[in-house]
C-alpha positions in Angstrom: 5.6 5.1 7.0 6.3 4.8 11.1 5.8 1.4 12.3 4.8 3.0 15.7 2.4 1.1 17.6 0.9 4.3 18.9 -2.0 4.7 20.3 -1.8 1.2 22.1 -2.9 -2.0 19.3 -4.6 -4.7 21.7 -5.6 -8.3 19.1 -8.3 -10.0 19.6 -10.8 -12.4 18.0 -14.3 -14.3 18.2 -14.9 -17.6 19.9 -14.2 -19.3 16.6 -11.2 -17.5 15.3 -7.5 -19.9 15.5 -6.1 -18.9 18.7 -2.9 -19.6 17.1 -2.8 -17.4 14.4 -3.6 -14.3 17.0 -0.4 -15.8 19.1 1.7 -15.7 16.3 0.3 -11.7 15.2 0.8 -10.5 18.5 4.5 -11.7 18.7 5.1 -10.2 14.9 3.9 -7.0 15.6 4.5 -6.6 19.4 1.2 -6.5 21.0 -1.0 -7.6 23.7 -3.6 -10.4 22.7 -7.0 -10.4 24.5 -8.7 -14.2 24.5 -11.9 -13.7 23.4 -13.3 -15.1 27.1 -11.1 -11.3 28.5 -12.6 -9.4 25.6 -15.7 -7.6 27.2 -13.6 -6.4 30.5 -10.5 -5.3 28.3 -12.7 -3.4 26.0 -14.3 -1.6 28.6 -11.4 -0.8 30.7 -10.4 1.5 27.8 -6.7 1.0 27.9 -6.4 0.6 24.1 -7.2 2.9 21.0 -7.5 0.4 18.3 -8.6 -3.4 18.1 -6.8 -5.7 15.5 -10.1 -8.3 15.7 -9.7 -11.5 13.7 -14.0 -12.4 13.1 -13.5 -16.0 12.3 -11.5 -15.7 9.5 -11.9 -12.0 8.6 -8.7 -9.2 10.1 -10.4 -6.5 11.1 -9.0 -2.7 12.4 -11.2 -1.1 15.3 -11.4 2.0 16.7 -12.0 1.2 20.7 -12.3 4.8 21.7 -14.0 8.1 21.0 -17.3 8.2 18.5 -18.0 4.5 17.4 -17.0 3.5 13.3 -17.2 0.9 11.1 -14.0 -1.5 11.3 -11.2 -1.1 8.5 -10.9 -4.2 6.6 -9.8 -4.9 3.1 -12.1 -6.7 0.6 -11.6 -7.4 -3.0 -14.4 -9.8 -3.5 -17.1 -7.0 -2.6 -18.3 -3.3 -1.7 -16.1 -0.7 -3.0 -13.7 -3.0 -4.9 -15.9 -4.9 -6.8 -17.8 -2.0 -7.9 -14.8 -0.1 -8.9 -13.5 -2.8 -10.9 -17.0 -2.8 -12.6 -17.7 0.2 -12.9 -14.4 2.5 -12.4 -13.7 3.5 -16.0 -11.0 0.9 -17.0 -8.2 2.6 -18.7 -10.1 5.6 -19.1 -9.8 6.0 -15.5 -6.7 8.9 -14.3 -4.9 6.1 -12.0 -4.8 4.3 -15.5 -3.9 7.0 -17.7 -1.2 7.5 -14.8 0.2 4.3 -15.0 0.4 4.7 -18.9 -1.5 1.1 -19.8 -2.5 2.9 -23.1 1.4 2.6 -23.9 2.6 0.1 -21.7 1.2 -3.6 -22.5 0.3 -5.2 -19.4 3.8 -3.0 -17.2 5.3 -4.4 -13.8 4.4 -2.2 -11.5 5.6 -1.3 -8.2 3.7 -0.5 -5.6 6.0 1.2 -3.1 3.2 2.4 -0.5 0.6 -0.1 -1.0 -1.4 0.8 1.8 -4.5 -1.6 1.6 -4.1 -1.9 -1.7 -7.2 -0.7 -3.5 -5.1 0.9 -6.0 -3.0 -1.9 -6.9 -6.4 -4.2 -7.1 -7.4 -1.8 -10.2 -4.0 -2.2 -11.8 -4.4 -5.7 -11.1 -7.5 -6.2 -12.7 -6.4 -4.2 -16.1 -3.8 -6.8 -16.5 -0.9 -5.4 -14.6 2.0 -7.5 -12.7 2.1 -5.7 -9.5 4.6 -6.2 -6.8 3.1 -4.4 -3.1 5.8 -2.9 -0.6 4.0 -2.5 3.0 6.1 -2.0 6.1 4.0 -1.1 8.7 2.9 -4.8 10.4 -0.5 -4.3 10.8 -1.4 -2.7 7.5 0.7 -5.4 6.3 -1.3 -7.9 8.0 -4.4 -6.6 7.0 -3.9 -6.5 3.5 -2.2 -10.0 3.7 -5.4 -11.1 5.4 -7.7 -9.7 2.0 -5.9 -11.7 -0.2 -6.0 -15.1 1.7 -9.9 -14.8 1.9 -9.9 -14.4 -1.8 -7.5 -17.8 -2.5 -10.5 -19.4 0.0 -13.4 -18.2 -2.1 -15.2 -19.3 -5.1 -14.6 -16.1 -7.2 -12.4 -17.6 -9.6 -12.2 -13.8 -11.8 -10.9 -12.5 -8.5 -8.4 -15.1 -7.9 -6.6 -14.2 -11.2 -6.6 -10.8 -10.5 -5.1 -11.3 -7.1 -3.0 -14.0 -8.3 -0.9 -10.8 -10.2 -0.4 -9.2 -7.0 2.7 -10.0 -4.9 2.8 -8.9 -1.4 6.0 -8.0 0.8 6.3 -6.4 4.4 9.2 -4.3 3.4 10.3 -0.9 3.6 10.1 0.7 -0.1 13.8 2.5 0.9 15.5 -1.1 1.6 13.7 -2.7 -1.4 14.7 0.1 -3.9 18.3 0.6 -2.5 18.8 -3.4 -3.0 17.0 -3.0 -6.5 19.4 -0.4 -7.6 22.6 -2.9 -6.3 21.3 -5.5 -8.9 20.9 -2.9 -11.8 24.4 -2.1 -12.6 24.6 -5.8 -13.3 21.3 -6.5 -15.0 18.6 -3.6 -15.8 15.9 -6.5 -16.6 15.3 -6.6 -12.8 13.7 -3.1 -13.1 9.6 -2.8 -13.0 8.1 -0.8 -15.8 6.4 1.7 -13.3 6.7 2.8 -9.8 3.8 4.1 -8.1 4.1 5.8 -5.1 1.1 6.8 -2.7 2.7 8.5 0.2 0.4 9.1 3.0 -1.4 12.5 2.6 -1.4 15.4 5.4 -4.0 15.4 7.4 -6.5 17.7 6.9 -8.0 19.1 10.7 -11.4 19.6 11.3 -12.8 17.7 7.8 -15.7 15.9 8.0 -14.5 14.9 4.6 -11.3 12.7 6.0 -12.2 9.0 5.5 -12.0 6.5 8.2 -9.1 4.6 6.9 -7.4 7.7 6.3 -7.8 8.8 10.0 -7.1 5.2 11.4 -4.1 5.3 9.1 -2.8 9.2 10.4 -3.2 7.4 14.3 -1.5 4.6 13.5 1.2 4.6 10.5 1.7 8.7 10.9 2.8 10.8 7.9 5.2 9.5 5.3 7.8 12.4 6.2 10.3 10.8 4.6 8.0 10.7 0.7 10.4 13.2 -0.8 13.6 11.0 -0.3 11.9 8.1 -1.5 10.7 9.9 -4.4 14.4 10.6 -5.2 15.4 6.8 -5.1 12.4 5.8 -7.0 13.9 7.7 -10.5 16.8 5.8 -10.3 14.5 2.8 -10.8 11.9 2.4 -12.8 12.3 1.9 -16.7 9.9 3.6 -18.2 7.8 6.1 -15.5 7.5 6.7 -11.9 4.2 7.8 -10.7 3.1 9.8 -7.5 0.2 10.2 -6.3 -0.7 13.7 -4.2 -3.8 16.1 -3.3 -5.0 18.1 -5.9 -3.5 21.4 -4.5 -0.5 20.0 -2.8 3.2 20.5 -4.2 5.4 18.1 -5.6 7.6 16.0 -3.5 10.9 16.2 -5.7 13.1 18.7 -7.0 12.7 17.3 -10.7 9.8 18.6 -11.9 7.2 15.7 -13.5 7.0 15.5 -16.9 3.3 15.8 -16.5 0.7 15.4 -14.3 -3.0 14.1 -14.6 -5.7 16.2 -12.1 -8.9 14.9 -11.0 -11.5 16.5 -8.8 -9.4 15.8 -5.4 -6.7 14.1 -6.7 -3.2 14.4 -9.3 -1.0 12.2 -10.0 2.4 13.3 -11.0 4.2 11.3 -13.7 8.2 11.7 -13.9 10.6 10.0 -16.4 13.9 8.3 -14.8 16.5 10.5 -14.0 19.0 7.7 -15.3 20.5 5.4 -18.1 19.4 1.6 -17.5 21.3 0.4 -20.0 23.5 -2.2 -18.0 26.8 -1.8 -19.8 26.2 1.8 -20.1 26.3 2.2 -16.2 29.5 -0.3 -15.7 31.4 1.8 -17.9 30.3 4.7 -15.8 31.3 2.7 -13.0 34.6 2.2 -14.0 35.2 5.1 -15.3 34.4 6.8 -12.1 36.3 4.7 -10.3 
């Protein structure tokens, strides 16, 4: 994903919100801040597209322009994540079947492209270690923002299920290149699975395209670079790499997956690694080739 700021990010916050704490997210991510006293006249002087809003404690994404929508936030403790982690199936959901959970007791998973991390929430709560790769600052910061407010609430259930999610603004390439450095040495450092949700193209003209999806195509862009990363991901995982695509859409790698699992909108691709990750087996190639 880009880490364009493009359209213009302004920040922002109520009367209550720590002043500080916007300071210090404007400096990370290279954007204006707005006191809340300057708010009103900077909204309506229209010089921004989208509003990082911190609502006392709460990170919020607006849109500042064009027909009005409901902010972008992430929450685990309620609305759509709480009732898919009630409700969604359990294993017998795809993502699960995916993921291999059936076969896999309670895999390390890495989440390349964790976006706001709904899908690593589900793993999450089926038990799975999950390890979340975000680069772009704001989706970072959002994210980094849900899991805070769950260590401040009462919801001890969703406190162990977040406690199993590890979050890290990094770009998936730098994190797997320096992953597959440490594996001719020791193959233990491998995750059971890598999932990778590489932003999807954006469909024109669809009523259909979510908010966040929209917000994301404005702000992040496309992942051009999926098929690449796809590459580097078989080199390691130890047991399956997953990708997740549009229903229709082709595959993003020259291997072709071992099989895929299709849903109404949705198919997830499932590939085997493309290499040995048996440590001494790889010196010896190593050597050899050297």
């Amino acid at each position: 994903m880009s880490s364009s700021l493009s359209p213009k990010v302004a920040i922002s916050g109520s009367e209550q919100c720590d002043i500080k704490f916007l300071a210090e997210l404007a400096e990370k991510i290279g954007s204006t801040i707005i006191l809340p006293q300057d708010f009103s006249n900077a909204l309506a002087s229209k010089t921004f597209g989208y509003l990082l809003y911190l609502d006392n404690d709460r990170l919020e994404l607006r849109a500042c322009q064009g027909k009005k929508t409901n902010a972008v936030i992430v929450d685990f403790l309620s609305g759509k994540s709480r009732h898919r982690r009630l409700y969604g199936g359990g294993k017998g959901q795809n993502l699960s079947k995916a993921i291999g959970l059936k076969k896999i007791a309670n895999p390390i998973v890495l989440d390349a492209t964790a976006g706001l991390g709904a899908d690593a929430f589900v793993l999450a709560s089926l038990g799975c270690d999950v390890t979340l790769l975000e680069r772009n600052p704001i989706v970072f910061n959002l994210l980094n923002n849900g899991l805070e407010r769950v260590l401040k609430s009462e919801d001890d259930e969703v406190k162990e299920i977040c406690s199993r999610m590890k979050l890290h603004n990094q770009s998936a390439f730098d994190y797997l290149t320096q992953l597959s450095t440490q594996l001719s040495l020791d193959a233990t450092v491998l995750p059971d699975v890598i999932y990778l949700d590489p932003m999807f193209p954006e469909r024109k003209k669809s009523a259909k395209v979510k908010k966040e999806m929209s917000f994301f195509h404005d702000i992040v862009g496309d992942d051009s670079d999926s098929d690449k990363l796809v590459e580097l991901a078989l080199q390691c995982a130890s047991k399956r790499i997953v990708v997740k695509r549009p229903r229709l859409a082709e595959t993003l790698s020259n291997h072709k997956p071992q099989f895929s699992i299709t849903g109404k909108s949705t198919r997830y691709d499932i590939y085997h690694p493309v290499t040995s990750h048996n440590p001494q087996a790889r010196l010896k190639s190593i050597t050899c080739s050297g």
